[in-house]
C-alpha positions as CSV (number, residue, x, y, z in Angstrom):
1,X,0.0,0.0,0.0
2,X,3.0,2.8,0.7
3,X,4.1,1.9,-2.5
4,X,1.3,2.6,-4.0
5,X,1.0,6.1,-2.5
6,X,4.5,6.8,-2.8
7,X,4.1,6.4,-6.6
8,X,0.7,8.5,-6.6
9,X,2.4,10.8,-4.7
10,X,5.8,11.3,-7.0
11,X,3.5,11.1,-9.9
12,X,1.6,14.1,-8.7
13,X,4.6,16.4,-8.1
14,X,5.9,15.7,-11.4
15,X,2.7,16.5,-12.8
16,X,2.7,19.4,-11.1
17,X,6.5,20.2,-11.9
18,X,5.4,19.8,-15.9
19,X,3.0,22.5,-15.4
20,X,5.0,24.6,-14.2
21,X,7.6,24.4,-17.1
22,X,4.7,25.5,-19.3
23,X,3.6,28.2,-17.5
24,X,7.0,29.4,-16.8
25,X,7.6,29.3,-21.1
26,X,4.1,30.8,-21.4
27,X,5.6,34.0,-19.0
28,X,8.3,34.5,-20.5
29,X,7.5,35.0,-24.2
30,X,5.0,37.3,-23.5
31,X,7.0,40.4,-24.5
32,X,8.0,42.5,-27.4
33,X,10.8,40.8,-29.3
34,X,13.2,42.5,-32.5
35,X,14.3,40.1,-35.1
36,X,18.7,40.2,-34.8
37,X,19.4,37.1,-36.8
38,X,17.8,35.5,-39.9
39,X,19.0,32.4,-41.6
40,X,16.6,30.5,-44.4
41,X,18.4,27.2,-46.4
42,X,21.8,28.0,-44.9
43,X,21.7,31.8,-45.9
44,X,22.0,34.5,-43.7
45,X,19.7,37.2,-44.8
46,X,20.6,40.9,-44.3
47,X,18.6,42.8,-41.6
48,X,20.3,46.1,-43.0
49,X,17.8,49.0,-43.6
50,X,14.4,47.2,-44.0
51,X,11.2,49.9,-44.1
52,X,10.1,48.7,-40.8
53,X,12.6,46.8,-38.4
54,X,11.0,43.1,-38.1
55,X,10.0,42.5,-34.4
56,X,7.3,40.3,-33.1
57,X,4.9,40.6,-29.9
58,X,3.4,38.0,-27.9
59,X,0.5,38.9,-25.4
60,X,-1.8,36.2,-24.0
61,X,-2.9,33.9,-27.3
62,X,-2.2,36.7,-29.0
63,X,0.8,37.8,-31.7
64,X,1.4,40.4,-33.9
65,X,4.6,42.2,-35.2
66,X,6.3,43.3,-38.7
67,X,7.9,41.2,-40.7
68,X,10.2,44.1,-42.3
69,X,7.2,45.4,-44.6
70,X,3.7,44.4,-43.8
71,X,1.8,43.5,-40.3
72,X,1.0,40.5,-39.3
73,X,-1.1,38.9,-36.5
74,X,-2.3,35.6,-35.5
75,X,-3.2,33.1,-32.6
76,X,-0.5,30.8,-30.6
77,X,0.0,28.4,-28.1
78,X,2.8,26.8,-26.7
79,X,3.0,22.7,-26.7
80,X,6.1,21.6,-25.4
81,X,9.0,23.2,-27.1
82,X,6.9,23.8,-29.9
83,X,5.2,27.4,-31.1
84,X,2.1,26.6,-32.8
85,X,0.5,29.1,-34.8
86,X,-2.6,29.6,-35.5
87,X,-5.2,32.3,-38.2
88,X,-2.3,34.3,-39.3
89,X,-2.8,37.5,-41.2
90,X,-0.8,40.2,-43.0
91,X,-1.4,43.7,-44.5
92,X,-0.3,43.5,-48.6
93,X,1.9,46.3,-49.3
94,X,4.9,46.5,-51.7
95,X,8.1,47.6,-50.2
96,X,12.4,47.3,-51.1
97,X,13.8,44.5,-52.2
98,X,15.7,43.9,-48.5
99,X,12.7,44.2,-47.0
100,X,10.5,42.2,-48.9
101,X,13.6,39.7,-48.7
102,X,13.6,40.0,-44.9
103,X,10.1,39.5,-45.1
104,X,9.6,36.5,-47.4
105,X,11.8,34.5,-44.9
106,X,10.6,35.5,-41.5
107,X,7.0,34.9,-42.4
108,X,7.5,30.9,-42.8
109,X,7.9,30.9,-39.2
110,X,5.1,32.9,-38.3
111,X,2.9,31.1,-40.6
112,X,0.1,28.5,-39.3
113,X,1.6,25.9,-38.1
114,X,4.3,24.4,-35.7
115,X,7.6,25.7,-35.3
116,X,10.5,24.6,-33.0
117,X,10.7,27.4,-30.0
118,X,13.9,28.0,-27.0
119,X,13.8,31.1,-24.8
120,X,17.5,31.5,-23.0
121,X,17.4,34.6,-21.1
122,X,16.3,37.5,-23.2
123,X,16.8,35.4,-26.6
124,X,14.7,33.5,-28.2
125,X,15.0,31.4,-31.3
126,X,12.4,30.8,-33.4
127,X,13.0,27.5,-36.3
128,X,10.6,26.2,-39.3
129,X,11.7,23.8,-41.4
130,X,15.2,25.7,-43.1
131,X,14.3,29.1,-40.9
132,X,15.7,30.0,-38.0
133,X,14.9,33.8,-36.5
134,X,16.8,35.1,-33.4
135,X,14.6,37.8,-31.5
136,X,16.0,39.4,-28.6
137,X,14.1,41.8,-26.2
């Protein structure tokens, strides 16, 4: 019988332990982050000079940023390590060629989906496939 509740018992503070890794990822994206680093299939794309610096913000379920030209917004949750998006939408202007390029790439991992997620302090790295984008706060 202590077995029993000893295993009820550790299973219920790990349980409990696993929540609170969530929660403590759900706190601490919610912020306004700026895009530093873009890499798409190996590349590293220029963040020189765009229209609009690319910066994303996450409040609640709730995201919305620039991706260098046009706005974009959306649903998330987190699931693990895992950013899963959710309804995306974007204005549909024209802008530059480096920001349209800036754009093109940052967008595949903002768009609906799943993408790999790690928050290390007051960096977070975003990856999609062959994206990776490297916010910082």
């Amino acid at each position: 019988m202590k077995s029993i509740k000893s295993k009820v018992i550790a299973f219920g503070i790990f349980g409990a332990l696993m929540v609170g890794c969530g929660q403590d990822s759900q706190k601490e994206i919610i912020a306004k982050w700026n895009l530093v680093s873009l890499n798409s299939n190996g590349t590293e794309i220029s963040l020189d000079e765009p229209e609009n610096p690319a910066f994303a913000t996450f409040d609640g379920s709730k995201l919305n940023g620039n991706a260098g030209c046009n706005a974009f917004f959306g649903n998330y949750t987190l699931k693990d390590k895992m950013l899963v998006v959710e309804g995306v939408g974007m204005t549909r202007k024209m802008c530059d060629e480096k920001s349209m390029a800036i754009e093109d790439s940052l967008i595949k991992v903002f768009a609906d989906g799943s993408s790999e997620l790690s928050i290390n302090g007051d960096t977070l790295i975003i990856q999609k496939e062959n994206t990776k984008a490297t916010f910082k706060k």
